[in-house]
N, C-alpha and C positions, 0 to 999 in steps of 0.2 A: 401684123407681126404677132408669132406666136406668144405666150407667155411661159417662161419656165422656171418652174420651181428650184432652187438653191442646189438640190438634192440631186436635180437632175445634171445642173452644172458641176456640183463637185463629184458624179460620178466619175464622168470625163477627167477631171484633175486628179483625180484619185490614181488613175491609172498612172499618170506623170511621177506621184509619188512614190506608188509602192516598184514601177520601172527603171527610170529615169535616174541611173546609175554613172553616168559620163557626161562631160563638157568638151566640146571641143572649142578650139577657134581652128577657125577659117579663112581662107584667103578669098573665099567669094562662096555665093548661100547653096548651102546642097540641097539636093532632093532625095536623097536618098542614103542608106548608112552608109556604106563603102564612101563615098564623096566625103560625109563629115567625118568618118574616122582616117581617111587612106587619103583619095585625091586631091581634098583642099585643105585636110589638116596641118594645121602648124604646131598644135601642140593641144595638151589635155591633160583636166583632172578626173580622175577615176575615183571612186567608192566615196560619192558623194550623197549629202542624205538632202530630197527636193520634199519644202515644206509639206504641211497638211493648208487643204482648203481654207480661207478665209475671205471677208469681203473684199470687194476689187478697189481699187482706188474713187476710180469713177462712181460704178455701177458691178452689178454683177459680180465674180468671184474669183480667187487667183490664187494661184502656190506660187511661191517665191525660191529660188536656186540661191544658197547662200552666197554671200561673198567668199571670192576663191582668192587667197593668199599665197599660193607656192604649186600652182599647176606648172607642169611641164614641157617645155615647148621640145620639139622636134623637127623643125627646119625653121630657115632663117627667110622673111617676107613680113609682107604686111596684114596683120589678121581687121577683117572687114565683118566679119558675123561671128556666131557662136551656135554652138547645135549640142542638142539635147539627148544623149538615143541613151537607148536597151541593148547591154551587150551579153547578157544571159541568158540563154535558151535558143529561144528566135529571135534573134538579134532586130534592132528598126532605129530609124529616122523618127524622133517624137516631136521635135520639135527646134524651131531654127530661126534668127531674125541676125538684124544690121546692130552691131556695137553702137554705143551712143557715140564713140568714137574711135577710128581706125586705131589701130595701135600697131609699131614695125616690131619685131622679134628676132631674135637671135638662138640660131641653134644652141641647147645647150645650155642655156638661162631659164629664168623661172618666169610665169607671167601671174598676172592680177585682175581680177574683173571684181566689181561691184556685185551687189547682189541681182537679181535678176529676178523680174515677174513676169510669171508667164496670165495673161487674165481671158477670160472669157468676159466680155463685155452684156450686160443685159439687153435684152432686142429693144431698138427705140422704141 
């Protein structure tokens, strides 16, 4: 395993932060933007600000997505992930995993998520 410097990890996260403008949830994980903002969205908070780098829990290095109080849901299902994107310029998919747990939604209401780490883990 390679070794790499902190510097080269929070480059990588760096782009998360100064990007990484939207949350969505989702009814199942996308790969791609259109998917987390259109086809499996259920709802989303916009003009959100994703930490600066710091140490990972484990190992290695992580930004954290703050806790979301009042995003916006927009159809009614059950949200199973959450997605990460860039919707300025050249829009992207940054990043996307499983809720720690499903949550059901209703159009029209507000939703809530915890804060959220995104980590790059150190190579064993």
């Amino acid at each position: 395993m390679v070794y790499l410097n902190d510097n080269v990890l929070d480059n990588g996260l760096n782009y998360l932060t100064t990007n990484g403008d939207r949350v969505d949830i989702c009814s199942q994980e996308p790969t791609t933007y259109t998917e987390a903002t259109s086809t499996y969205s259920l709802g989303y908070k916009d003009t959100l600000t994703v930490g600066s780098p710091q140490n990972g829990d484990a190992s290695g290095r992580k930004v954290t997505i703050p806790a979301i109080t009042d995003g916006e849901v927009t159809a009614t299902g059950t949200a199973s992930h959450w997605a990460l994107t860039k919707t300025t310029a050249t829009t992207a998919l940054l990043a996307a995993q499983t809720l720690t747990a499903s949550q059901g939604v209703t159009n029209g209401n507000a939703f809530s998520l915890g804060a959220i780490d995104i980590e790059i883990p150190d190579p064993s």
